[in-house]
BAFI-3210 file (N, C-alpha, C; in Angstrom, 3 decimals, decimal comma, padded with zeros to 6 digits):
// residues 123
n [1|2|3|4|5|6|7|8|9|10|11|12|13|14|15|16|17|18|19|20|21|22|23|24|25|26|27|28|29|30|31|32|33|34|35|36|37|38|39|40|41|42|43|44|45|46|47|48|49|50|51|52|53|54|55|56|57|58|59|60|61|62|63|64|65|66|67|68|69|70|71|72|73|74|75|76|77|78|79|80|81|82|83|84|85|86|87|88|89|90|91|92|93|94|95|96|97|98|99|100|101|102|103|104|105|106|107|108|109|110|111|112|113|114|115|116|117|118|119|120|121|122|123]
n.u [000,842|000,686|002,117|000,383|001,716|000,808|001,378|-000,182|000,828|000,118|-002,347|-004,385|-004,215|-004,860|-007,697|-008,558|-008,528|-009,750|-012,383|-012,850|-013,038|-015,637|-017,217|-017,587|-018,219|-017,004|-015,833|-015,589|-013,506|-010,333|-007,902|-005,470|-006,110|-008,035|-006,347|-005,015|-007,436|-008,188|-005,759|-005,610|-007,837|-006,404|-004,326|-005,424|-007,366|-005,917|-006,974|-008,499|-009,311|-008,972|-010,029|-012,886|-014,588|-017,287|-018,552|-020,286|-019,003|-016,509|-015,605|-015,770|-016,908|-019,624|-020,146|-017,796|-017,621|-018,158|-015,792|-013,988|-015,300|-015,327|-012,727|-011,576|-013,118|-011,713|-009,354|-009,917|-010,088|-007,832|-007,061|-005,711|-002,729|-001,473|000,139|-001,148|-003,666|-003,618|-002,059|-000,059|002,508|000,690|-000,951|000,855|002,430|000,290|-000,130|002,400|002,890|001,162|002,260|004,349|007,326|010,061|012,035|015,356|015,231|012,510|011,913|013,954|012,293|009,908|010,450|011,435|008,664|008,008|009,285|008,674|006,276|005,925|007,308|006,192|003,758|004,453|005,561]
n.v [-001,178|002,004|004,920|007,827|011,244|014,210|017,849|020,854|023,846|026,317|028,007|028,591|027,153|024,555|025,411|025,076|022,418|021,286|022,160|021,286|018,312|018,637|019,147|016,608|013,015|011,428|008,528|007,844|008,896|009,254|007,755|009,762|012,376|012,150|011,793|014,494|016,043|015,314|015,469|018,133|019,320|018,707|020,194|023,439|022,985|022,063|021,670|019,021|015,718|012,705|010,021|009,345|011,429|011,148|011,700|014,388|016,298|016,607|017,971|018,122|019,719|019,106|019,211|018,787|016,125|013,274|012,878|012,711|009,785|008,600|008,578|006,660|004,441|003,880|003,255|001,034|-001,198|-001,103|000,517|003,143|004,279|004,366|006,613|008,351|008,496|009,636|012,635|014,215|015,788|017,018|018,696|019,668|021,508|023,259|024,673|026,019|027,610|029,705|030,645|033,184|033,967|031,298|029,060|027,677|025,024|024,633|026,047|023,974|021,632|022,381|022,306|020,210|018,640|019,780|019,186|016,126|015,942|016,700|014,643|012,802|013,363|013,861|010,987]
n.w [000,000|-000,848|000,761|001,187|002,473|003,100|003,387|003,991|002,316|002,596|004,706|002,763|000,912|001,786|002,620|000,049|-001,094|000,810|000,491|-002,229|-001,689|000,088|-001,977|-002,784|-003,270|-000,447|-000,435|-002,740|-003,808|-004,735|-003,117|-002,487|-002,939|-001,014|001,232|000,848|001,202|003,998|005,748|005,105|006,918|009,405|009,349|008,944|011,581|013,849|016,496|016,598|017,150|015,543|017,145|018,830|017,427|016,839|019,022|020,587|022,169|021,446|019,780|016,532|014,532|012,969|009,817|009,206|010,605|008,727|007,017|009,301|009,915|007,484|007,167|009,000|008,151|005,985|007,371|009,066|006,545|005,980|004,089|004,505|006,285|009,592|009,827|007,953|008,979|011,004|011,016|011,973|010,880|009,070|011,201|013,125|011,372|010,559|013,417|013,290|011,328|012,096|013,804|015,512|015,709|015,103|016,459|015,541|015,127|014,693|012,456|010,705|010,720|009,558|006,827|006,166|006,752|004,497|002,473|002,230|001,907|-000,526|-001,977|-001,667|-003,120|-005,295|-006,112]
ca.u [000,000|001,385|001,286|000,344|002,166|000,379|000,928|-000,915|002,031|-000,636|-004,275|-005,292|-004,337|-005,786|-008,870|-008,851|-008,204|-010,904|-013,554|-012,793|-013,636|-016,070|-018,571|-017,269|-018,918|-016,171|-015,988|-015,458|-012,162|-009,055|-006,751|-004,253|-007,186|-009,008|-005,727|-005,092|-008,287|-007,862|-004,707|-005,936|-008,245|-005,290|-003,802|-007,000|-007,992|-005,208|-007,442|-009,813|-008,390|-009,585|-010,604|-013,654|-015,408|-018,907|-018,777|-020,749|-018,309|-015,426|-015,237|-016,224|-018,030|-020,867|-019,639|-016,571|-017,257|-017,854|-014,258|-013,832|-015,990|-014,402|-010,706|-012,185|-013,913|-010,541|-008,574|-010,049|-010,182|-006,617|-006,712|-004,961|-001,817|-001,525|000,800|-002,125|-005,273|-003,155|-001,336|000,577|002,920|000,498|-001,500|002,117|002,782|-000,881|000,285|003,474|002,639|-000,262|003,103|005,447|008,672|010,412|013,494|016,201|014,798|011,242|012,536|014,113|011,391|008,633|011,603|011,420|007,703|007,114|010,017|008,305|004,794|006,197|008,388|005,336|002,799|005,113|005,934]
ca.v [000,000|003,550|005,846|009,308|012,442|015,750|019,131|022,093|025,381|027,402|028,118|028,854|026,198|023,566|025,454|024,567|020,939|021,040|022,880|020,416|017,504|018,881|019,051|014,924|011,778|011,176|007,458|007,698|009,841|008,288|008,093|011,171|013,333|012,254|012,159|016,168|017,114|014,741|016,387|020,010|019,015|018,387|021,597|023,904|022,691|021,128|020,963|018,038|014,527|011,302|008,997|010,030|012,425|011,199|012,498|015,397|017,449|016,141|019,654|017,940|020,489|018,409|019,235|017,820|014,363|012,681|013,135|010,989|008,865|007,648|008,249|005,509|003,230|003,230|002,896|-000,530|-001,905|-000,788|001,346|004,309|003,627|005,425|008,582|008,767|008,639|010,393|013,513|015,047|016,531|018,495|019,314|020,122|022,564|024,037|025,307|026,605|028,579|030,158|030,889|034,599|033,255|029,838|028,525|027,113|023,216|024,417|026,180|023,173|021,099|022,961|022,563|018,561|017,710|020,522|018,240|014,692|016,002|017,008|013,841|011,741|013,690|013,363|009,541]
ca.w [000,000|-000,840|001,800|001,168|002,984|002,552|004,401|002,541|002,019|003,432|005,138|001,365|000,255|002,703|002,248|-001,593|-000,861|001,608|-000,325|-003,394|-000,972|000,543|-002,926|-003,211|-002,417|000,149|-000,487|-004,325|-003,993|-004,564|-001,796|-002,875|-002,974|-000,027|002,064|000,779|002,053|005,240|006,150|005,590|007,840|010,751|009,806|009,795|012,672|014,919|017,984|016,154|016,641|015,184|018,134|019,365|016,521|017,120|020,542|020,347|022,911|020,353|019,006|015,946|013,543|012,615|008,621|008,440|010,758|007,545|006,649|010,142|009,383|006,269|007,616|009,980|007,236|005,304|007,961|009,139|005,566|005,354|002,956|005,320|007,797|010,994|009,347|007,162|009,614|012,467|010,031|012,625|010,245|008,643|011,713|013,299|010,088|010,706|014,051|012,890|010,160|013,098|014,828|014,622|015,753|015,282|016,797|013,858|014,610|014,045|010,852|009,829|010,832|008,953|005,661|006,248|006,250|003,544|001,299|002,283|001,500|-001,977|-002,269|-001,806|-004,080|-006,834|-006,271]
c.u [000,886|000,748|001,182|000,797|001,762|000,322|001,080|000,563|000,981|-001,806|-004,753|-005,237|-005,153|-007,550|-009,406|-009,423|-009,087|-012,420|-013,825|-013,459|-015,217|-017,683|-018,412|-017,981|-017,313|-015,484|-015,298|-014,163|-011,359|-008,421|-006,109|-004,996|-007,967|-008,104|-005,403|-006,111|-008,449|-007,037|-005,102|-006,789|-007,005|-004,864|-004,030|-007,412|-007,244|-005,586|-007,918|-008,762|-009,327|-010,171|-011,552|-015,182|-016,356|-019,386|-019,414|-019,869|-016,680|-014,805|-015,065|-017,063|-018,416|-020,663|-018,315|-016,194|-017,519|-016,703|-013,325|-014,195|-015,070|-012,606|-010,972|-012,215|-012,441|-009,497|-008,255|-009,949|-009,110|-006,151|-005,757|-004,198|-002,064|-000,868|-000,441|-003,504|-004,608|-001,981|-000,886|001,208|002,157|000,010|-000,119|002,504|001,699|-000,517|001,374|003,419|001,527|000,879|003,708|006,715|008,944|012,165|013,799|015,457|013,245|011,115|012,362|013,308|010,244|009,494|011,456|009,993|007,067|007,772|009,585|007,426|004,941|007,073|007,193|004,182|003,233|005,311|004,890]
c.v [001,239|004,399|007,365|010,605|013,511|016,608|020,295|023,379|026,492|027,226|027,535|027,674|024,845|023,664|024,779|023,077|020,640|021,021|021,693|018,738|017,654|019,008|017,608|014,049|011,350|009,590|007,301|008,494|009,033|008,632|009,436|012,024|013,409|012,514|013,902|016,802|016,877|015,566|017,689|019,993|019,310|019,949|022,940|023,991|021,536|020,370|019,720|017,052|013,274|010,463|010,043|010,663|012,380|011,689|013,871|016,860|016,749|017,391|019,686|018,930|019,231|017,938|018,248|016,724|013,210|012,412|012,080|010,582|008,577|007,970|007,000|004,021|002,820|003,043|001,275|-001,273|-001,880|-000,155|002,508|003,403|004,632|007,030|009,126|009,159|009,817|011,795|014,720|016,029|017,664|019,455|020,189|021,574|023,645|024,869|026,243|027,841|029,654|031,188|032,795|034,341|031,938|030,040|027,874|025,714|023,513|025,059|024,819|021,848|021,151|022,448|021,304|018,161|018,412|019,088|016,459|014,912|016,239|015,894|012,663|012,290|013,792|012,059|008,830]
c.w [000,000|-000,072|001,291|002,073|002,361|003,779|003,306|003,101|002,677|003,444|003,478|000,915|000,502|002,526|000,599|-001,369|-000,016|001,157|-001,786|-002,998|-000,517|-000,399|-003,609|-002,601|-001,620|-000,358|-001,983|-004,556|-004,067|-003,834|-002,047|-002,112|-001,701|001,285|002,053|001,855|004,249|005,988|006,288|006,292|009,346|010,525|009,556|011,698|013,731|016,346|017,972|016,613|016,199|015,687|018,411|018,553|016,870|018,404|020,049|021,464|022,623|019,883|017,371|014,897|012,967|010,688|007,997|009,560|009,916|007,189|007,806|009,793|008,365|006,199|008,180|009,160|006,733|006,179|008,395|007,908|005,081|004,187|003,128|006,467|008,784|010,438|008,874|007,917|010,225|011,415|010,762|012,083|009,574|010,102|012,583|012,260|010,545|012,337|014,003|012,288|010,206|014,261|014,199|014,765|015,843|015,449|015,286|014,120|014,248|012,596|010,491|009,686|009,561|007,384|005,751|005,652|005,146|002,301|001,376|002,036|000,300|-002,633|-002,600|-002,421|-005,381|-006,753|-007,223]
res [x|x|x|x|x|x|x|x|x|x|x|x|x|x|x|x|x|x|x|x|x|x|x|x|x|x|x|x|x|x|x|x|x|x|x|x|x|x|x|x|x|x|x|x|x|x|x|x|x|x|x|x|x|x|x|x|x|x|x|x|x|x|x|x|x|x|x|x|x|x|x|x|x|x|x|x|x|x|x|x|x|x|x|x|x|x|x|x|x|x|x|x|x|x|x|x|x|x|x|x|x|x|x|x|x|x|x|x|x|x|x|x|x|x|x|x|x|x|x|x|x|x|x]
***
């Protein structure tokens, strides 16, 4: 199974990748595509996490627990690994880039998972 790495270059962009999902039958996306909007998900909205969603004091927007939901579905059927459900890196990035100063390792940090999210959308 090929894993997908995506963290969006900026808000705007996440929003795209969100918004593009977001008029999709979730289900019918091909992985790439559904991990993009997955991910801009995480780094949007870093507070959200995956376990849980249906909880209604989840912090869940009601809109995008669908998007759990079928991180979920493909997760058990193996279609998604853990980097992929759990997309720290971007949601990690999504704080960052929320930030005004960074120390040199969160520089070169932010410079790592931008070049593995672009290493693995070209593969």
């Amino acid at each position: 199974m090929k894993t997908f790495i995506y963290v969006p270059n900026s808000a705007k962009e996440a929003a795209t990748q969100l918004l593009f999902a977001l008029g999709s039958r979730l289900g019918q996306l091909p992985k790439g595509s559904f991990v993009r909007a997955w991910s801009s998900i995480a780094y949007l909205f870093p507070g959200l996490y995956p376990d849980g969603y249906e909880n209604l004091d989840s912090g869940w927007p009601r809109a995008l627990r669908r998007f759990a939901s079928e991180a979920w579905r493909r997760a058990n059927v193996g279609d998604l690994g853990d980097e992929e459900l759990y997309p720290s890196g971007a949601q990690w990035c999504g704080l960052y880039d929320q930030m005004n100063g960074h120390t040199t390792y969160e520089i070169e940090r932010r410079l790592e998972l931008a070049t593995l999210s672009a290493e693995c959308a070209n593969a």
